[in-house]
C-alpha positions as CSV (number, residue, x, y, z in Angstrom):
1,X,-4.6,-12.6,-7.7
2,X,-2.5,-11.9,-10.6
3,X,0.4,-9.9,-10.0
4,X,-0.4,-6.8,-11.4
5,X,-3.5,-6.5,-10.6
6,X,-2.1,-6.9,-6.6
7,X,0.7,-4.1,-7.4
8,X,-2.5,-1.6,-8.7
9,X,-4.1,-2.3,-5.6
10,X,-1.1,-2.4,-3.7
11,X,-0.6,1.3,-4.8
12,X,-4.1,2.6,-3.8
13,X,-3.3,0.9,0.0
14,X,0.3,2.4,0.2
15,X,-1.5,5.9,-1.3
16,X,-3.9,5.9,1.8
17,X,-1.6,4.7,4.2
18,X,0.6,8.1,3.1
19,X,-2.6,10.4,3.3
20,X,-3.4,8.8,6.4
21,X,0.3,9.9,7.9
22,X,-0.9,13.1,6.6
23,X,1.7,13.0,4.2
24,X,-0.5,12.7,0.5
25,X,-2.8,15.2,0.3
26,X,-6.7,14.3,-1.2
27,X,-5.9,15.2,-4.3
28,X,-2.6,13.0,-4.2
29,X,-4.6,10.2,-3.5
30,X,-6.9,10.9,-6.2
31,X,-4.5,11.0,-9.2
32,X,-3.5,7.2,-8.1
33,X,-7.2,6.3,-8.8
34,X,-7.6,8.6,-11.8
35,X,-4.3,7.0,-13.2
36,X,-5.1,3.3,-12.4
37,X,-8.9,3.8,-13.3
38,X,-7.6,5.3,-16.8
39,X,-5.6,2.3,-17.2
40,X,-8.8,0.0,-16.5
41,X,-7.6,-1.4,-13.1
42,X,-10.1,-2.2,-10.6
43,X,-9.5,0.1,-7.9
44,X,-12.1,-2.0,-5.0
45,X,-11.3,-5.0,-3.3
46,X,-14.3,-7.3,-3.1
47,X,-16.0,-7.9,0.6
48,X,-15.5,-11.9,0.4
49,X,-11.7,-11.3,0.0
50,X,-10.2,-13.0,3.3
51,X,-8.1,-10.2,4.6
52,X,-5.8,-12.1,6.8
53,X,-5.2,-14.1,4.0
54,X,-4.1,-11.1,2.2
55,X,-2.1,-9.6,4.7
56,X,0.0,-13.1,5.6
57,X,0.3,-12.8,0.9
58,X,2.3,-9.2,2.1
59,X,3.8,-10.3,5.1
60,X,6.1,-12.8,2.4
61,X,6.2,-9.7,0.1
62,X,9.9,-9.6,-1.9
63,X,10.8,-6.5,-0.2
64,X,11.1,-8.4,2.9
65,X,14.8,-8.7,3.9
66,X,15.6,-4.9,3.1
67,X,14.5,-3.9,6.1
68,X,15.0,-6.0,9.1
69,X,11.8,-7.7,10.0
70,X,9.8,-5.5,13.0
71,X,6.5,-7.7,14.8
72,X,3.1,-6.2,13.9
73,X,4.7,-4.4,10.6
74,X,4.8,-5.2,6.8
75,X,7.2,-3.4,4.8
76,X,6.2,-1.4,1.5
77,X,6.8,1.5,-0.4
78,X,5.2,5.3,1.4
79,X,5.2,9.0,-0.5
80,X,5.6,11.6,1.3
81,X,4.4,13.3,-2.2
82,X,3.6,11.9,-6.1
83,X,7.5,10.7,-6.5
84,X,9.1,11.0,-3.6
85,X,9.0,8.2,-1.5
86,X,9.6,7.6,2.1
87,X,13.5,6.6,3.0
88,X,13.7,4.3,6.3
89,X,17.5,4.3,5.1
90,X,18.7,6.4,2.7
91,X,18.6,5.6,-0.5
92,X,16.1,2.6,0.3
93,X,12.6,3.7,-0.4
94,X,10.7,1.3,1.7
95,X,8.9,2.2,5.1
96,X,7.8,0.3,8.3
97,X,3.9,-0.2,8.5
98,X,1.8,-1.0,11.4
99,X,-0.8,-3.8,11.2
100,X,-3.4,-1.9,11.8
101,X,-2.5,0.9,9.2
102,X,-2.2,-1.9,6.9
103,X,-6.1,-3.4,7.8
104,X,-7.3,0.2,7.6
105,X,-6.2,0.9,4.5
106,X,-7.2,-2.5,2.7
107,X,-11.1,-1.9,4.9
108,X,-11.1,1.5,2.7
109,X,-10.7,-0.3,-0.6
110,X,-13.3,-2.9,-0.3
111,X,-16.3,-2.8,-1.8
């Protein structure tokens, strides 16, 4: 998967994650597909993508080693609305994710 193609998608997973916390609202979610879509980024993950492939691709993620490392969780960037992310630390705008937010969000994206 080429990079930014992973980041675009990346976004949409991180976006519904957010909503999911109840922090993004609909609408939120929405402008990250409107913008991507605009930009001509696929915004679906196909059904014969291996998924536990994908997730061990984000366990190795760069962002790992800015957070310590917490079993069952990936580490990646949340909004708690458009442009303002989620602070685990201050001034660090990463957040802890469970696995099975992570699965959830990547089940909605698939085609």
């Amino acid at each position: 998967m080429k990079h930014g193609l992973a980041v675009a998608l990346g976004l949409l997973v991180e976006a519904h994650i957010s909503h999911a916390r109840g922090w993004l609202s609909d609408t939120e979610v929405q402008q990250h597909y409107s913008l991507l879509g605009r930009n001509g980024m696929p915004t679906v993950l196909p059904r014969t993508l291996d998924i536990d492939a994908l997730i061990k691709l984000i366990r190795d993620d760069n962002k790992i080693g800015y957070l310590p490392r917490r079993e069952g969780h990936h580490v990646m960037v949340l909004l708690r609305h458009l442009g303002q992310p989620v602070e685990e630390r201050p001034g660090l705008p990463l957040a802890y994710v469970s696995e099975r937010e992570l699965r959830t969000a990547l089940a909605t994206l698939q085609a």
